[in-house]
N, C-alpha and C positions, 0 to 999 in steps of 0.2 A: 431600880434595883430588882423589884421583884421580877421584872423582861428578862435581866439577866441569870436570874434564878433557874426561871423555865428554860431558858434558852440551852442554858449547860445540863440539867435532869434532862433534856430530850438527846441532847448528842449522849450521853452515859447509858440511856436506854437505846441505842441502836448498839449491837455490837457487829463487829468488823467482820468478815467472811475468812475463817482459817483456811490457809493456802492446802492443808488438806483436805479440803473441799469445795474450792474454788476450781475455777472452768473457764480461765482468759482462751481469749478468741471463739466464746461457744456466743451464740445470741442466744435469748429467750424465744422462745416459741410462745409458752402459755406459766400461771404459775396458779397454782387453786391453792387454798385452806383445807387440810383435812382433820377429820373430828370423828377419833374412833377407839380403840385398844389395841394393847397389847396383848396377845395372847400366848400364856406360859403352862407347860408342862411339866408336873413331878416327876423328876426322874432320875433315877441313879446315876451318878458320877463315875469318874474311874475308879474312884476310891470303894464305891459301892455306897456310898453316904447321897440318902436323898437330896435332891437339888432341886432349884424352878431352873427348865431351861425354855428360852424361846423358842415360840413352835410356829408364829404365825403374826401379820397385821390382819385386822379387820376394819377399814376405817372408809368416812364418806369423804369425796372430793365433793368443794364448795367453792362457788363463785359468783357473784353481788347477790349472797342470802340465797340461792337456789344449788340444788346439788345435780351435777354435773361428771359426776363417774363415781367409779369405787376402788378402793386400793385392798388389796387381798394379796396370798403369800406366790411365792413365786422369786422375789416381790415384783408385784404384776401392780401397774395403773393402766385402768380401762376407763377411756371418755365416753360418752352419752352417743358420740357418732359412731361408737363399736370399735374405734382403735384402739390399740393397746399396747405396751411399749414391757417388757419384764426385762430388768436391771441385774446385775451385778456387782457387790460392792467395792470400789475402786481409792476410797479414801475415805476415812474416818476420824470426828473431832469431838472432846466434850462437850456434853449438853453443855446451858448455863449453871444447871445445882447439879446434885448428884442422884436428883430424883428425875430428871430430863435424858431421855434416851437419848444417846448420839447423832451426833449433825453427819450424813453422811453424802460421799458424791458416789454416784452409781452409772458405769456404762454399760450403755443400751447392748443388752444379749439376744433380744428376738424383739420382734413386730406382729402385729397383726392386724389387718384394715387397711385402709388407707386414707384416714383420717388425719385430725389434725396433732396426735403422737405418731403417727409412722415415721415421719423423721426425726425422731428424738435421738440424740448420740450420747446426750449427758442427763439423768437426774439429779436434783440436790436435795436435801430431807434438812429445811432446815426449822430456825425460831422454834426449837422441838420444846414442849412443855409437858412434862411427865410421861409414863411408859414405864417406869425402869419398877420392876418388882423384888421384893428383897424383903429376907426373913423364911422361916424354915416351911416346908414343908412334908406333911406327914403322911401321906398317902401316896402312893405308886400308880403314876394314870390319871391322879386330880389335876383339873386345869384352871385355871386362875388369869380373870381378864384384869389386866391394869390400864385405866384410861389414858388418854395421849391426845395431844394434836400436835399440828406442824403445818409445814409452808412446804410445799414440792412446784421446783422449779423446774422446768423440762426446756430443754437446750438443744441447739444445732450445732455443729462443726458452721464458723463463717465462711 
């Protein structure tokens, strides 16, 4: 009984890839953990009522315990061999809470190097755990880091 316990908590803990963010006929290239922030800016609305709006990631790419690039805005991911691949977003899904920045798929808008992201055609921002900032802010110009991680999967055209 209890095999079957475990067995059904582990399928409930994978959750399914939204077809707004999914990439049939792409293969993987590479996939790293990254572990970094969000970063937000106070700033007026249209309404003219202060707001946080996002201004940037700042976060490390990780791979068996060793870090292996960095992700910054753009949004740009640059590997350790000096490729670098800056996305555009192409499809967007709910985090799992409402505290989880969105799962997103991103197509490749520039390169650079010729490493092992030069050929990326697809990113995906997924297994996203926190990021999302929320609640007032009172100052014009204050900026405000919300932590985050995630799974970035990097794709080819088959």
């Amino acid at each position: 009984m209890l095999w079957l316990g475990l067995a059904a908590s582990s399928v409930v803990a994978q959750t399914a890839m939204p077809d707004a963010v999914a990439a049939p006929n792409e293969t993987q290239i590479a996939k790293f953990h990254a572990e970094g922030a969000q970063v937000y800016e106070c700033k007026a609305d249209n309404s003219g009522k202060l707001a946080w709006a996002f201004r940037e990631p700042i976060a490390t790419l990780i791979s068996d315990s060793k870090t292996v690039g960095r992700h910054y805005a753009g949004p740009t991911w640059e590997y350790s061999d000096g490729s670098a691949v800056t996305g555009k977003v192409a499809g967007s899904a709910p985090g799992n809470t409402a505290k989880d920045i969105p799962w997103l798929k991103l197509d490749a808008a520039a390169h650079r190097g010729s490493g092992i992201l030069s050929g990326v055609t697809t990113v995906q921002r997924i297994n996203t755990v926190g990021g999302t900032l929320t609640g007032a802010c009172g100052t014009a110009g204050a900026f405000q880091s919300e932590p985050y991680s995630a799974d970035y999967v990097f794709l080819r055209k088959s």
